[in-house]
N, C-alpha and C positions, 0 to 999 in steps of 0.2 A: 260263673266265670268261664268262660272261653280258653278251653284246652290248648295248650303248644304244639305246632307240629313238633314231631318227635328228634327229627334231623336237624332244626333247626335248635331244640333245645339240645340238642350229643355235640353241636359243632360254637354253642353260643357258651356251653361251659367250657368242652377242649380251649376255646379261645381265650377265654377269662382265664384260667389255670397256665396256659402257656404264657400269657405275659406276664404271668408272678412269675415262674419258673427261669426267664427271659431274664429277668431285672433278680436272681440271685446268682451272682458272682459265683459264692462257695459249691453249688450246684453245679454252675458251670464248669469249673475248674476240674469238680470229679468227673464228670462225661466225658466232656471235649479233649482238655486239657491234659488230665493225666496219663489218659491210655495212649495220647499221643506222643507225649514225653517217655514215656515208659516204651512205645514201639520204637521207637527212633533210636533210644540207648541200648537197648537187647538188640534190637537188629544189628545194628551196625556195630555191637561187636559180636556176635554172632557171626555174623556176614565175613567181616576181617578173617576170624579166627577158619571159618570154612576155604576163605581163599587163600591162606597159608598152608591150610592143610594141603591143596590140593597144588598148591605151586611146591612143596615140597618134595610131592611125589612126581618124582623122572625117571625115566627107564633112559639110560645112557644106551644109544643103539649104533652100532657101523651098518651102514647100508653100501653095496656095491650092485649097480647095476648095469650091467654087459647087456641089455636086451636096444636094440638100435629102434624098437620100431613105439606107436599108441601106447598098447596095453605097461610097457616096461617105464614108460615114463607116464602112465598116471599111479601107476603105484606108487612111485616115487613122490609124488604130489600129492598124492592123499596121507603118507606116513608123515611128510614134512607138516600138514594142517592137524596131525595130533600132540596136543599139547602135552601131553605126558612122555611124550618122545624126545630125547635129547639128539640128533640126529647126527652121524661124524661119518665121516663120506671118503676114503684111505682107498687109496689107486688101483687097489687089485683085490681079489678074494685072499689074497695069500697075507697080505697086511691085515684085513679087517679079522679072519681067524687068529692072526698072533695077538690084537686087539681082545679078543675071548679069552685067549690062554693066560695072558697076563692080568686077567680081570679088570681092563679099562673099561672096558664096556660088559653089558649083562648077556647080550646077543650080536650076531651076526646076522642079518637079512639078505641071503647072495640071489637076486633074479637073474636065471640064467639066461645066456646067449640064444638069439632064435625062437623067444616066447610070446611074442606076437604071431610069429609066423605059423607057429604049432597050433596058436588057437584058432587062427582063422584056419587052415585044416585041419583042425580036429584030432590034432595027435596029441598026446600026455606031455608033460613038461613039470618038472618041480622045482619051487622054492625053496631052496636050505633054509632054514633057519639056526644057523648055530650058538647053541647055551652053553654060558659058562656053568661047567658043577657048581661051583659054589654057589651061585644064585640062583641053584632049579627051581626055587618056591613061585620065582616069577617067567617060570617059561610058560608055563597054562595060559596066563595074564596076556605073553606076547604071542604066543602061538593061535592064541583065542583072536587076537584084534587080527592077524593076519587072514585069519579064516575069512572073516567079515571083508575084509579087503580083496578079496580074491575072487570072491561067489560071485560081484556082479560080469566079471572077466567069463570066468568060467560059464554065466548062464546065457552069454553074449554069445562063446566059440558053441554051445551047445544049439543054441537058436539057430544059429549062421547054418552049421552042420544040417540040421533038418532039413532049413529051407530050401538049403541045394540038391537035398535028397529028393525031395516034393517035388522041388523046379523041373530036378532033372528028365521028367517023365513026361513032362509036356513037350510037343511040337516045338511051339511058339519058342518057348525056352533054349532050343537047342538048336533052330536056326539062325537065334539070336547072334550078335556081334559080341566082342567082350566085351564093351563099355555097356552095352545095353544090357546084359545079365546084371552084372554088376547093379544098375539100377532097378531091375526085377529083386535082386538080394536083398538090397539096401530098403526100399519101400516095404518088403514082407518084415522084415527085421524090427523098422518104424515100428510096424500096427502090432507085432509081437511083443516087443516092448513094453509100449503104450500101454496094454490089458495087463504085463506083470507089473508097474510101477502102478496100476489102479489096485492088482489085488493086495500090495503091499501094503498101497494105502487105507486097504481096507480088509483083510485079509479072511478068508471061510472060516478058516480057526487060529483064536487067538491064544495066546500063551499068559499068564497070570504070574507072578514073582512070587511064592507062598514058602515058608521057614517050613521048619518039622512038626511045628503044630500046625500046619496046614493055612496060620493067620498071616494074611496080606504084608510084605517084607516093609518097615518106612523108609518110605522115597524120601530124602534130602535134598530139598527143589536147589536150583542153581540159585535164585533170589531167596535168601533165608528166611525176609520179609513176610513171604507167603503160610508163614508158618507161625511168624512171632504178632503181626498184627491180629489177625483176629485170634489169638489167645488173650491178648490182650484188651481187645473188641468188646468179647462175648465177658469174659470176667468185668470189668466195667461198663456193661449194659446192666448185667444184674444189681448193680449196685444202687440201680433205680427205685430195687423192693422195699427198703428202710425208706427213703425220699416218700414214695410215693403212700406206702403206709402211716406215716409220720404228719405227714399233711392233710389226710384225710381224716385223722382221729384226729387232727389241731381243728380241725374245721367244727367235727362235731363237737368238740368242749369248748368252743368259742362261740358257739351257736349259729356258724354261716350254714351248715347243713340243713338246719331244721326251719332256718330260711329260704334254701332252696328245695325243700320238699313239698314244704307250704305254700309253695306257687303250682299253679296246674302242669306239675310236670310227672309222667312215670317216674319212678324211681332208680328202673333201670338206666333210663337215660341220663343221671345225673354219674353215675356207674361207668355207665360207657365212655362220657364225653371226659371223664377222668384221666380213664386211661386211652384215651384216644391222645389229649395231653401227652402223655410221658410217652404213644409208642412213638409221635412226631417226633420225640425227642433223639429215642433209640435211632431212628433210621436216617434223622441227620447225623445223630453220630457216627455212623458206620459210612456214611458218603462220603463226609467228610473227610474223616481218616483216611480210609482205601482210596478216594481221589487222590488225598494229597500225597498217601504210600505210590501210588502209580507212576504221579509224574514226576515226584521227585526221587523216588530211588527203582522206579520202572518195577514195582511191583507185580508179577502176572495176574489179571483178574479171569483168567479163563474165559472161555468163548460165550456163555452164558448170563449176561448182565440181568437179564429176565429169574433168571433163576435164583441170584443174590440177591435181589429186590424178595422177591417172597421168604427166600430164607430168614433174611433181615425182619421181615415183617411178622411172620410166624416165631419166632424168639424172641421179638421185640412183646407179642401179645403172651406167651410165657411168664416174661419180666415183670408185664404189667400185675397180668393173672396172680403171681406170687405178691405183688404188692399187696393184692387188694385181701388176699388169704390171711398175711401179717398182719393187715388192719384189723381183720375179722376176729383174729384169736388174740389181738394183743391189746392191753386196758388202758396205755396212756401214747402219745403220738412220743415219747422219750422212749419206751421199751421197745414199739416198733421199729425206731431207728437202730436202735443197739442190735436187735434180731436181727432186722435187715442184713445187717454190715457186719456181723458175725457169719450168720447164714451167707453172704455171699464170699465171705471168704473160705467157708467149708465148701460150700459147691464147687468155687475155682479150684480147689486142691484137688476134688476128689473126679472133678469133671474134665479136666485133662490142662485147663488155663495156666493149673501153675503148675510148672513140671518137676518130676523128680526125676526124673533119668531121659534118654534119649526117647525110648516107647513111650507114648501117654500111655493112663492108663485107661481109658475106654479101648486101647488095643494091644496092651499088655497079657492078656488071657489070663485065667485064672478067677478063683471070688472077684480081686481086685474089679478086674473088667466089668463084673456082674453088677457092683457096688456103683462105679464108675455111669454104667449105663441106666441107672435109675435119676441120673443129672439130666436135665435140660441141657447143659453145658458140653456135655458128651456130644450129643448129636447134631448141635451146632457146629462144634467145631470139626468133627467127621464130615459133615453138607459141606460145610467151607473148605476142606481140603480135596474134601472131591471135587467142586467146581473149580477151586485155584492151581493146585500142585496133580490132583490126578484127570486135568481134561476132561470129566466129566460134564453132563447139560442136566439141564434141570429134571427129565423123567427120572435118572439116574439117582436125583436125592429127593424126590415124591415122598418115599416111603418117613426121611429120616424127619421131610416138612410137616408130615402127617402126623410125628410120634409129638412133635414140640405143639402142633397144634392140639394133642390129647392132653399133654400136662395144661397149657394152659384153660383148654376146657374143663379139667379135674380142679386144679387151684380154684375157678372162677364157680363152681358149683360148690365148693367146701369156702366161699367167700359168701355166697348169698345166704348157706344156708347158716354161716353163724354170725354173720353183720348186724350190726343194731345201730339203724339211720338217729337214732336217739339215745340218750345215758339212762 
């Protein structure tokens, strides 16, 4: 009898098992369906509950600015676009201080007279900012955001400063006209610029946000989305191990296996074309969702789609890999299910899916973390907050693609070797 090509036989099973999979509903509903249901409810109160938090916090501020020239009125315009700023604007420095005194407001912000003029030569000039006692807790907080407001001014009158120094040494410079200096100024200033808004954007050394244990602080994305869907995701991807073990031991007590072994086919490839089946499944599931988390609640997918495709695809072969380890160790396609979907509700706890407090625990520290990090689920969803919430690209989670494709190479070897294609 005339052997099967082998690919033809991994994609003639995936095919056969995907339209059973296809035409069960109840299967359906837990992939697709649930985690979808389940994103959309935690999110969006999740999401609410964040955008109250942060609409509740205002700093009540008086602003008074006496400066006539640029720099005094883009301050002014950049404090009015902070939305934590409640902004009250009283005729004179001598009101907006009685406004301190009386505790209407937390601060005073007074831009003095002639602060344009000082930067463009290069004389000193200060900002008061004056805090109410009672509210010092929050003067770090305003004195902090002014800081940020000020440096690009200051890095502006510092530039300016030099390049008149530099200028002043040339000829050419100094037989100039003053409209043509000016533009000698203005073009050195441009291409000065230009290389510090490059290095910003790309800075020699960067800065890391780390607690006292030294472990990475969690970031709270602005879309909560980015956090609750694939916790969601990766816990109902696993849910595929009972499914998929369950089906494969129905197969063999029903006798379709040892009718497909019986035909000139390796054995592996009935194996593969298995869970090639269920990983199609996983990674529609996950396109699915996060498409329709994107455009319906503008989810961020990070700059990296190439990167989420293998993630998805390396968890997805995990998911499988456990499937087929369940079928290996378990005697009836009823106990694999029940393992399964026990088992995958112990991983989501312990893999950070279901949460018990603000930290998962894969970055909680401590045993926990250790414990935590022995999950597939761990590193999935660490890869996915790297690429969603922390900007990261795909080299960035290599490592985390590599640990998921070790588990499911471990499952898949502790699958062959205790499988029995027959009872």
């Amino acid at each position: 009898m005339k052997a099967t090509n082998p690919l033809h036989a991994i994609f003639s099973v995936a095919w056969k098992d995907l339209q059973v999979l296809l035409k069960d509903r109840g299967f359906l509903v837990v992939v697709i369906f649930l985690p979808s249901v389940f994103s959309v409810l935690f999110g969006s109160i999740n999401q609410k509950s964040l955008d109250n938090d942060r609409a509740s916090i205002t700093l009540p501020v008086a602003l008074v600015n006496l400066d006539k020239g640029t720099y005094g009125e883009q301050i002014v315009k950049v404090l009015n676009g902070i939305e934590s700023f409640d902004i009250q604007t009283p005729d004179s420095q001598a009101a907006a201080e009685q406004l301190v005194r009386d505790s209407k407001v937390m601060a005073a912000i007074l831009i003095p007279a002639g602060l344009t003029d000082n930067v463009n030569s290069y004389k000193p000039s200060t900002i008061v900012v004056m805090i109410d006692p009672t509210q010092e807790s929050y003067s770090s907080a305003i004195t902090g955001i002014m800081r940020e407001v000020v440096t690009p001014m200051v890095l502006v009158g510092e530039l300016s400063y030099g390049i008149r120094t530099l200028l002043a040494d040339y000829p050419a410079y100094q037989q100039a006209d003053e409209d043509t200096r000016r533009g000698f100024e203005a073009q050195s200033l441009a291409a000065n610029m230009a290389a510090v808004q490059k290095m910003q954007a790309d800075p020699w050394i960067k800065v890391e946000a780390k607690n006292s244990q030294g472990k990475d602080l969690i970031i709270v994305p602005d879309n909560i989305f980015a956090m609750v869907v694939p916790s969601f995701v990766v816990m109902f991807a696993f849910f595929i191990v009972g499914a998929l073990g369950a089906d494969l031991l129905k197969e063999r007590q029903e006798g379709t296996l040892r009718r497909l072994i019986a035909a000139p086919l390796p054995r592996w490839t009935i194996i593969t074309g298995k869970m090639l089946a269920y990983l199609v499944i996983v990674v529609a599931q996950v396109t699915l969702i996060f498409g329709a988390a994107s455009l319906i609640f503008d989810m961020p997918l990070g700059k990296s789609i190439f990167g989420l495709l293998l993630l998805t695809i390396a968890m997805g072969l995990a998911a499988t890999g456990l499937g087929m380890m369940i079928a290996a160790i378990s005697k009836t396609d009823r106990q694999a299910d029940t393992t399964g979907t026990l088992l995958g509700f112990v991983l989501a706890g312990l893999g950070g899916s279901i949460s018990f407090g603000v930290v998962p625990l894969y970055k909680g520290g401590g045993t926990m973390e250790i414990v935590s990090k022995l999950t597939p689920h761990a590193h999935a969803l660490n890869a996915y907050d790297m690429l969603m919430i922390g900007g990261k690209g795909l080299v960035d989670v290599l490592p985390e693609i590599g640990i998921l494709l070790g588990f499911a190479l471990v499952f898949m070897l502790i699958a062959s070797w205790r499988f029995r294609f027959e009872q």
